[in-house]
Structures are given as structure tokens and as C-alpha cells.
C-alpha positions as CSV (number, residue, x, y, z in Angstrom):
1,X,0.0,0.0,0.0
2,X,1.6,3.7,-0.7
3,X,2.8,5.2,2.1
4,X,0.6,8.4,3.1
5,X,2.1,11.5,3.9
6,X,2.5,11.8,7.5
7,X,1.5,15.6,7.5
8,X,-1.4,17.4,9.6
9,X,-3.7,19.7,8.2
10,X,-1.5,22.9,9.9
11,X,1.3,21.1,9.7
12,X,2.6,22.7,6.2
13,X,5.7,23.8,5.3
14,X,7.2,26.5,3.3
15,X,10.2,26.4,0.6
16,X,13.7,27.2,2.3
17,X,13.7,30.7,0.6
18,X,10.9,31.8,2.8
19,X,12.2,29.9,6.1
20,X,11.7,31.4,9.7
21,X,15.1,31.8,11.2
22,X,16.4,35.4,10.4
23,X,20.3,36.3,10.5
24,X,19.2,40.0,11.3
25,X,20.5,40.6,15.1
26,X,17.8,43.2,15.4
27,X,15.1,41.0,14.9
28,X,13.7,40.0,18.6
29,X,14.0,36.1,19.5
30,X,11.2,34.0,20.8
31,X,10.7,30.8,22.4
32,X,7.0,29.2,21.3
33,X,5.4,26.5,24.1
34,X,3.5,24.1,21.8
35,X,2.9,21.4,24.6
36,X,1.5,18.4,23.2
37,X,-0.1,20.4,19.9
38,X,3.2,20.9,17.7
39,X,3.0,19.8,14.2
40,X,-0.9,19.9,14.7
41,X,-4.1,21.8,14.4
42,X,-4.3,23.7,17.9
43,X,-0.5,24.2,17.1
44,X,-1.3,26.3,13.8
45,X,0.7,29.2,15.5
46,X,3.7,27.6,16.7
47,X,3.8,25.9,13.4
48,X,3.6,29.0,11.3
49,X,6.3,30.7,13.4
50,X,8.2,28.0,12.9
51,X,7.9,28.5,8.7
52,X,7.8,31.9,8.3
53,X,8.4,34.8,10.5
54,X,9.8,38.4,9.8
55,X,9.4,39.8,13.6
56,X,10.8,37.2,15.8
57,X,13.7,35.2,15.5
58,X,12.6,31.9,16.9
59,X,15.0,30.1,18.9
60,X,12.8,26.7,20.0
61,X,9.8,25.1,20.6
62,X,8.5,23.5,23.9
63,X,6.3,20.4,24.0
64,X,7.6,17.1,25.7
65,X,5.7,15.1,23.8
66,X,7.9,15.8,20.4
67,X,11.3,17.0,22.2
68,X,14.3,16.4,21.2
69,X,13.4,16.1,17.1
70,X,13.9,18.8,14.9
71,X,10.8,20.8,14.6
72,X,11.7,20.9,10.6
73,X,11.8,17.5,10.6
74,X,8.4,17.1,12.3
75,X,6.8,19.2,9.6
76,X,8.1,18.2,6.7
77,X,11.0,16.1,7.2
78,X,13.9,19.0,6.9
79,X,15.6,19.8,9.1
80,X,15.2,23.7,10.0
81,X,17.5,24.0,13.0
82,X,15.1,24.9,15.2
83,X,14.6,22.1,18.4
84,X,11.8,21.1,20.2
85,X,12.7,20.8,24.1
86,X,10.3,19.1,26.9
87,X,10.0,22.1,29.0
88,X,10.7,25.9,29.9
89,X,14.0,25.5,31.8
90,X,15.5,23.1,28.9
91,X,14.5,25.6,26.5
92,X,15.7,28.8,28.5
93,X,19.3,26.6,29.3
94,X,20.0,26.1,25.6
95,X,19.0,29.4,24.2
96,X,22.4,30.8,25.6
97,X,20.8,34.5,26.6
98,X,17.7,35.1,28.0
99,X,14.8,35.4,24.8
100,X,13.1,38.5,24.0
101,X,9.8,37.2,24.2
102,X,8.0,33.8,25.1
103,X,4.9,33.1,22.8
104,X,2.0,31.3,23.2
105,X,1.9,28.8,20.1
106,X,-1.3,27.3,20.5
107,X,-5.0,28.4,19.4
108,X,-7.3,26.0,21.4
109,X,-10.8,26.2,20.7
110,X,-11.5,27.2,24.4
111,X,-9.3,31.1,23.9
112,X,-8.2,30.7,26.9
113,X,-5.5,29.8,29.4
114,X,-5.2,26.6,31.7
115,X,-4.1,26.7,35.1
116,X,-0.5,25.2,34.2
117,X,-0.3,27.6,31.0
118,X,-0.7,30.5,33.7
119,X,1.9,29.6,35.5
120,X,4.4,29.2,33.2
121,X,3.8,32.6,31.4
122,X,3.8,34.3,34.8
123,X,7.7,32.4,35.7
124,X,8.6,33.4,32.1
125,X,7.8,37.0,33.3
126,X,9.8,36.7,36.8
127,X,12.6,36.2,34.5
128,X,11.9,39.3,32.9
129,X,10.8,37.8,29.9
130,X,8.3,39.3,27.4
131,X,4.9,37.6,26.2
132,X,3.2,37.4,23.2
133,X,-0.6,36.3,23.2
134,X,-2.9,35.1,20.4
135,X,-6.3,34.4,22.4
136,X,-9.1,35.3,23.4
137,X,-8.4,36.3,27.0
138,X,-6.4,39.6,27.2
139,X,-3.9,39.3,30.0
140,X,-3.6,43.1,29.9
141,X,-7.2,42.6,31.7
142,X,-5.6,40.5,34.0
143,X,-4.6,41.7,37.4
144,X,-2.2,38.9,38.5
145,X,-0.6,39.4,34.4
146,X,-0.9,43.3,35.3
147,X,0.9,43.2,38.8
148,X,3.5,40.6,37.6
149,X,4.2,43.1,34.5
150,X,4.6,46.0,35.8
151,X,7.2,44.3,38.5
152,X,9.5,42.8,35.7
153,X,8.9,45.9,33.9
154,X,7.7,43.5,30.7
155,X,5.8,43.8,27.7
156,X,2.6,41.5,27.3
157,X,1.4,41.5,23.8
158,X,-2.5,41.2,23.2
159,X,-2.3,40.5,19.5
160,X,-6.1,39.9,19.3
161,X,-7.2,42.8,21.0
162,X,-9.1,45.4,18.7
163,X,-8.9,49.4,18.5
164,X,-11.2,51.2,21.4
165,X,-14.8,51.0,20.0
166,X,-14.4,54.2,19.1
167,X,-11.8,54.2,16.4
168,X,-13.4,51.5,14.7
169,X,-14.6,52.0,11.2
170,X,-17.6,51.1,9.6
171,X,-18.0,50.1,5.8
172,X,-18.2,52.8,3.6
173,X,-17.6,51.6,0.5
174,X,-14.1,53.6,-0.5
175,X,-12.8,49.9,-1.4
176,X,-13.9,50.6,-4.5
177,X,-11.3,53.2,-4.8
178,X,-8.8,50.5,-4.5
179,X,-8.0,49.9,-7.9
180,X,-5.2,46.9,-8.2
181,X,-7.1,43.1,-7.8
182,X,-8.0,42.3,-4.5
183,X,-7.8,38.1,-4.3
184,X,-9.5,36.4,-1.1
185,X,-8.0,33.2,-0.1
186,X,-10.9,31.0,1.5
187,X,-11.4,27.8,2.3
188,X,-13.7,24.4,2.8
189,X,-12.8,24.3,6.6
190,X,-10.4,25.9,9.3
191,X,-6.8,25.0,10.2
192,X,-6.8,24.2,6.5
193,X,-3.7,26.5,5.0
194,X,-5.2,29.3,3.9
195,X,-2.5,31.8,5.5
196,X,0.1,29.7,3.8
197,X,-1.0,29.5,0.0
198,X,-1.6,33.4,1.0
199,X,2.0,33.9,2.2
200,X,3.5,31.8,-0.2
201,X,1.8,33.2,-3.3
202,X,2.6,36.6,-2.0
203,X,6.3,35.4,-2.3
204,X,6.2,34.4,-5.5
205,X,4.5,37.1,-6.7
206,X,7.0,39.5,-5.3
207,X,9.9,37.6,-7.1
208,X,8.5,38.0,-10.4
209,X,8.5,41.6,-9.9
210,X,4.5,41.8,-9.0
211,X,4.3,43.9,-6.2
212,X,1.7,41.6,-3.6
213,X,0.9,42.7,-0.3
214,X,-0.9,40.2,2.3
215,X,-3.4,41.5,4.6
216,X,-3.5,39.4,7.4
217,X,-6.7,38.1,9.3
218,X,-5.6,36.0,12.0
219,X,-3.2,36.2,15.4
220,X,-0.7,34.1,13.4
221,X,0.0,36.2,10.4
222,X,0.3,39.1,12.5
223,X,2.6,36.8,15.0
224,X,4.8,36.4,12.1
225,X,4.9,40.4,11.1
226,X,2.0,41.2,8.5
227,X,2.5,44.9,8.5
228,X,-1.0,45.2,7.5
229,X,-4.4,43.3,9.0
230,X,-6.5,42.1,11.9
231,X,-7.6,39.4,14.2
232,X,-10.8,40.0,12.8
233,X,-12.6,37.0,14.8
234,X,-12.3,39.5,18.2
235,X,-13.1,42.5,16.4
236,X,-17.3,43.6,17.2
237,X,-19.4,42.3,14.1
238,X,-20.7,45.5,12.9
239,X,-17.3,47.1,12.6
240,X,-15.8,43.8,10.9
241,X,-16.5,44.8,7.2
242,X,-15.2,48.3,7.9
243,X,-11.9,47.2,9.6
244,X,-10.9,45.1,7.3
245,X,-11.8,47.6,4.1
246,X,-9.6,49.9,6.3
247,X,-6.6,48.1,6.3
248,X,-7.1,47.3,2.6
249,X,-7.2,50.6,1.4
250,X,-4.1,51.8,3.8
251,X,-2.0,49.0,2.2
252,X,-3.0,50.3,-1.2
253,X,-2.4,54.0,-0.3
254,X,1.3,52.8,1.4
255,X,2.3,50.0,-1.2
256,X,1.1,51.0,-4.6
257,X,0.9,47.2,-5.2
258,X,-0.1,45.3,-8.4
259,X,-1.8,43.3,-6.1
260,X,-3.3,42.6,-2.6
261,X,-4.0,39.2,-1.2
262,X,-6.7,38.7,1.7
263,X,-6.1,35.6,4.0
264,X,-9.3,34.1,4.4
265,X,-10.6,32.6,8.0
266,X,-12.6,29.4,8.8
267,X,-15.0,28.9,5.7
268,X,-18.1,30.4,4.1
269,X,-19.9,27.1,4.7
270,X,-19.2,26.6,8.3
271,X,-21.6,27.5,10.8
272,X,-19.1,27.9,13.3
273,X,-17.8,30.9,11.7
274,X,-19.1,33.7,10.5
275,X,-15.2,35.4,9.9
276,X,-15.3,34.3,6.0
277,X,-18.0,36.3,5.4
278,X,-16.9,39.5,6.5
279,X,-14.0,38.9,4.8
280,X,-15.2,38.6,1.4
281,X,-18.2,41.5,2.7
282,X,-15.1,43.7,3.0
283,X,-12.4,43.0,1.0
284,X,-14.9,42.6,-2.0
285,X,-12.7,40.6,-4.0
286,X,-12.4,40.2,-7.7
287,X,-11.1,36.8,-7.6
288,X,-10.8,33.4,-4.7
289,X,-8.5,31.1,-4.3
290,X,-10.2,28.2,-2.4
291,X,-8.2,26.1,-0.4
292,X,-9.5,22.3,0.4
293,X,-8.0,19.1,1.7
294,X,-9.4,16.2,-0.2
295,X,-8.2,13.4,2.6
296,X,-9.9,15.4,5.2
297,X,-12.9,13.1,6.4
298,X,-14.7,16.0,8.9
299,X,-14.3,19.8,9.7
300,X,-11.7,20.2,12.2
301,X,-13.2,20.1,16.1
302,X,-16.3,18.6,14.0
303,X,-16.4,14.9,13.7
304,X,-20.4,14.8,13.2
305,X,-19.8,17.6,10.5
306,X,-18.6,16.3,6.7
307,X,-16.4,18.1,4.3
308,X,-18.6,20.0,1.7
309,X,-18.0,19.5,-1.8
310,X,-16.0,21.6,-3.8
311,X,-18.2,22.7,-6.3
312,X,-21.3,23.5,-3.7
313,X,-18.7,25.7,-1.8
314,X,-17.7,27.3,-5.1
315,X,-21.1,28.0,-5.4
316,X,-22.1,29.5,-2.5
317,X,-19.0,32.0,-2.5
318,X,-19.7,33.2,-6.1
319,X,-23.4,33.2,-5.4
320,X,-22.7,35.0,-1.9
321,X,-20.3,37.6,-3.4
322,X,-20.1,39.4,-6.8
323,X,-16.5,37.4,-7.7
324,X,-15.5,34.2,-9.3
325,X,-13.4,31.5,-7.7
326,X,-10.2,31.4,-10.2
327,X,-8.2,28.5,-8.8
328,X,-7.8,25.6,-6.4
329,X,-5.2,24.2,-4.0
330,X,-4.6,21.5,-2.3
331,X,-3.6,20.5,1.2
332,X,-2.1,17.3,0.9
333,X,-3.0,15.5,3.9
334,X,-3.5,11.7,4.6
335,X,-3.0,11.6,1.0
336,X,-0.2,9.9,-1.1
337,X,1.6,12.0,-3.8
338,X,-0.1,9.7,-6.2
339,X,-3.8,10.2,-5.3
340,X,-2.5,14.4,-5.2
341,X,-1.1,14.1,-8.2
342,X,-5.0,12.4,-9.5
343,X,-7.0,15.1,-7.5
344,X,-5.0,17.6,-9.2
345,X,-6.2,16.6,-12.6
346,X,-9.6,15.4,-11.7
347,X,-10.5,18.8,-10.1
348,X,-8.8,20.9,-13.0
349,X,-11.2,18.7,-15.8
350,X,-14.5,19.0,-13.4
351,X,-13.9,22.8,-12.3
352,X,-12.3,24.6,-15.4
353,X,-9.8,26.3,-13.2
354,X,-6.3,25.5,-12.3
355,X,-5.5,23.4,-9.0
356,X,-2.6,22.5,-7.4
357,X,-0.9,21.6,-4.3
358,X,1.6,25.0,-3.5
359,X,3.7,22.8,-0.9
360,X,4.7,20.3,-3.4
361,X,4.7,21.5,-7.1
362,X,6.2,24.2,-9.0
363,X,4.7,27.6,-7.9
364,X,4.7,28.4,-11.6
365,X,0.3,27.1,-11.6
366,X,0.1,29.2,-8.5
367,X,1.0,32.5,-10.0
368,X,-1.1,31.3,-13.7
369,X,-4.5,31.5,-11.0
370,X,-3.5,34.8,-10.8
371,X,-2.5,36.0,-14.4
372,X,-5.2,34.1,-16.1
373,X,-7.4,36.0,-14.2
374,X,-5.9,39.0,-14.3
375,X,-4.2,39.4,-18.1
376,X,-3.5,43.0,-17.0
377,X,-0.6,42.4,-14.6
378,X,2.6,41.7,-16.0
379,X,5.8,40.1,-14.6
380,X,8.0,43.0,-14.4
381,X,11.3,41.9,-14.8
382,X,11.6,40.0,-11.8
383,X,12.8,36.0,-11.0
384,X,11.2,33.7,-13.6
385,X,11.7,29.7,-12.1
């Protein structure tokens, strides 16, 4: 029988030219605890970090139940440099000098904090060690986080806290004025790779001389240094459309890019989420990318809840939204590169739109979603691979 790809459904991994580790000694270093969700869906942040990250340098990953492997290796079977240690102290002994910052690399459905997770973030700040937090509960809120802070003289980040209520914008339809394509990439379910197709298409774009900016919607991507986007899931529902158009058009204004790519969140056809809909509400993109992962049985955290077709969620998005969905890609998971290699083909003959599977073939169908759809950008004497 062919061997199946070992590979979770966040457990993707990005080409070395767009690895994680910078050599800048500006750039702040990290430590990410991942206990016993690394390489895995509530892991999607350390795992990201762990691919791709312009702000913070990170120096290793804590969770026992993986430590001592590479955390490359785990991923994707190359080795990154990057280890995996069973616990604070091992991680804070080999680091050599005391890290920057100590980030929380999980996103468990709960948002919030366990007893255990408390404490460790509370000894990381004794040692005078900065926090970075993705959930839902804001330890800035927090007075035992507030008392401990101000002691060590630390910085806790809330990266899913939103502007005071009043700052936030409402639509106002000025996205119109944004004039280079705006591309949404959504999805059939969460923890899925939305953000990654996103970031690596950005990438690519940018080294054929197309200027693409990514507007992030989710902790991770901003973890990871999007200069431009949201945690939109805590942001108040009626400003949701508005925020988003916001950052759009200030990326535009800044960038003067050729493009703009909008990382999609959950899926349009999940009732769990609602995210996806504000997205495409205020982005109002001319073109999707959908992302799906044929070997995925259920929706993540949903094992009464099947995968929806391809073509019904194609549907719904381009009956939802004035757009059109102009390729497909792939998550390979619990799939061999065989049956890919089949889905790729069968999808591209049902569909009538490219598909592929960005972590394992040529980027070159990747960027051809984008200029088939949009025969008015050019390569502009950038890298042609």
C-alpha cells in the first residue's frame, strides 16, 4: 500500500527561501510552548512561526511530547535548525541568553488559558521575559498578568485585541477606490492553509517583480509580522467589514501594489464561523483562491460535520459575493503523492480552473490562478523559475 504522507492539516511547510530563522541581530527572539499540539491543528501558531516569520527570530519550541526532534523534521522532514525541548528551563538553558519574548503557540478552541499555561507565562515574566498572546483572554485585563508586569517591567502582547470601540470604522464603501485586484483566499474548513497558500503566493508574486501585499486576518500572520491586517474573529461584528476595508485601502495607499492578497478565515460554509463572510463582505474581492483538503474526512473540532463538496462551496462563495473563484489548492494530507497528483487533474477537468498543491509542485500554476485571471498584470522583470 503507498505510504501516506505523514502531514497534519497545519502542519505545512514552506520552501527554504521563505524559512523562519532570520540572521538579522535586530530582529527580537522568541521561544513558542506548543505542549503536546506541535506539528498539529491547535498548534497552527507555533507551526507557522516555525515556517515563516519576519518579527521574531525563533529560537525553539517546547512540547515534551515531540522534544528532542527537529521541529523541521516534524513538519516536513527538513531539518530547520530549530529544536523542540520538553520544557521551559530546557528551552531557556540552551537558548544561551535570556529570549526577548516567550509566545504562546497554541489556538485552542477554548481562547483561553489553563491553570499550568498561567503559570508558566507568569515564571517566564519573573525572568523578565516578554509575552506574546494570540487568544481570546487579554492578560492586559488581567490583574495577577498586570501586577507581575509591571514588576518585571515586561511587555505582554494582546495581539487579538481590537482598536477602542471608538476608532473602529464602519464600511463605507471607499474599497472601491482600490484599484489593483484584491484576491481572497478562502477555504472548505479551518486550520486548512489558507495563510500559507496566501504567504506563499505573496512570495512568489514578489519575485516576479509583481508587487503583492498580504493583509492578514488572524493572530498568526500578525505573530509572524504582517505589516497590514487584523484578528478579525475578536473585532465587534458590525465594525468587521469596515476594519478590514480599512486596512485594505491603507495597504493600497502605502504600497502601490499590483496586487493585494486577503487571508481568508474558517470557511463560508461553516456555521461555526461567520469570519469568512466579513471577509469577502469587506475585502470585495475580484477573484478566490479556495483552499480544500481532499483526505480530510470531517471539519476540524467537528467529527459529526462532513467536508462540503468543492463545487457546492464554489457556489455559495460566487453566489454569496459578486466574484469568481479562479483556482484551487490543495492540502495534501493523509494523501499519497499519487492520489494528489490524480485530484490535481480530476479537479482541473471537473472545475475549469487551475489546482494544485503550493507545498509540493512548481509555484509556476500558482502565479497562472493569478495572471489568467488577471491578463493585466505583468511580470515586471523579476525572477522567472
Amino acid at each position: 500500500m503507498p505510504k501516506k504522507h505523514k502531514i497534519h492539516s497545519s502542519s505545512l511547510f514552506f520552501d527554504e527561501s521563505i524559512s523562519s530563522v532570520s540572521a538579522d541581530p535586530k530582529v527580537e527572539t522568541a521561544i513558542v510552548y506548543c505542549e503536546g499540539h506541535f506539528g498539529k491543528i491547535d498548534g497552527k501558531t507555533a507551526n507557522g512561526l516555525v515556517r515563516h516569520s519576519e518579527k521574531y527570530k525563533i529560537l525553539s519550541i517546547i512540547d515534551s511530547e515531540k522534544a528532542g526532534q527537529d521541529s523541521g523534521k516534524v513538519l516536513d522532514g527538513k531539518s530547520n535548525q530549530i529544536p523542540i525541548f520538553k520544557d521551559f528551563e530546557e528551552a531557556l538553558a540552551q537558548a544561551g541568553k535570556l529570549p526577548d519574548y516567550l509566545i504562546f503557540g497554541m489556538a485552542p478552541a477554548s481562547g483561553v488559558l489553563s491553570k499550568s499555561e498561567r503559570l508558566l507565562l507568569l515564571r517566564a515574566i519573573e525572568y523578565g521575559i516578554n509575552i506574546v498572546n494570540g487568544l481570546h483572554e487579554f492578560l492586559n485585563d488581567d490583574p495577577e498578568f498586570i501586577e507581575a508586569g509591571a514588576k518585571a517591567n515586561v511587555v505582554i502582547r494582546d495581539i487579538r485585541r481590537p482598536r477602542d470601540k471608538k476608532e473602529l470604522k464602519v464600511f463605507s464603501g471607499k474599497i472601491n477606490e482600490v484599484t489593483c485586484p484584491r484576491i481572497a483566499v478562502l477555504g472548505t474548513d479551518c486550520a486548512i492553509g489558507k495563510r500559507t497558500t496566501a504567504t506563499i503566493l505573496a512570495h512568489e508574486l514578489n519575485l516576479r517583480g509583481i508587487k503583492a501585499v498580504m493583509i492578514g486576518t488572524g493572530q498568526t500572520g500578525l505573530i509572524q509580522g504582517a505589516r497590514y491586517g487584523l484578528a478579525l474573529d475578536a473585532v465587534p461584528a458590525q465594525f468587521c467589514s469596515g476594519e478590514l476595508e480599512g486596512e485594505i485601502i491603507k495597504a493600497f495607499e502605502d504600497e502601490n501594489p499590483d496586487v493585494i492578497l486577503i487571508e481568508g478565515q474558517g470557511s463560508l460554509s461553516h456555521p461555526a464561523y461567520s469570519t469568512s463572510s466579513f471577509i469577502i463582505r469587506g475585502s470585495c474581492p475580484q477573484g478566490v483562491i479556495l483552499q480544500h483538503a481532499p483526505g480530510r474526512k470531517h471539519r476540524c473540532d467537528f467529527e459529526g460535520m462532513a467536508m462540503p463538496d468543492v463545487r457546492s462551496e464554489i457556489n455559495l462563495i460566487e453566489t454569496f459575493a459578486k466574484t469568481k473563484v479562479i483556482g484551487l489548492t490543495l492540502n495534501h494530507e493523509n494523501m499519497t503523492e499519487e492520489e494528489m497528483s490524480s485530484a490535481i487533474i480530476q479537479y482541473e477537468e471537473a472545475l475549469g480552473i487551475p489546482a494544485t498543491d503550493v507545498l509540493t509542485r512548481s509555484p509556476e500554476r500558482l502565479i497562472e490562478m493569478v495572471l489568467l485571471a488577471f491578463p493585466d498584470i505583468k511580470i515586471k522583470g523579476g525572477v522567472l523559475i
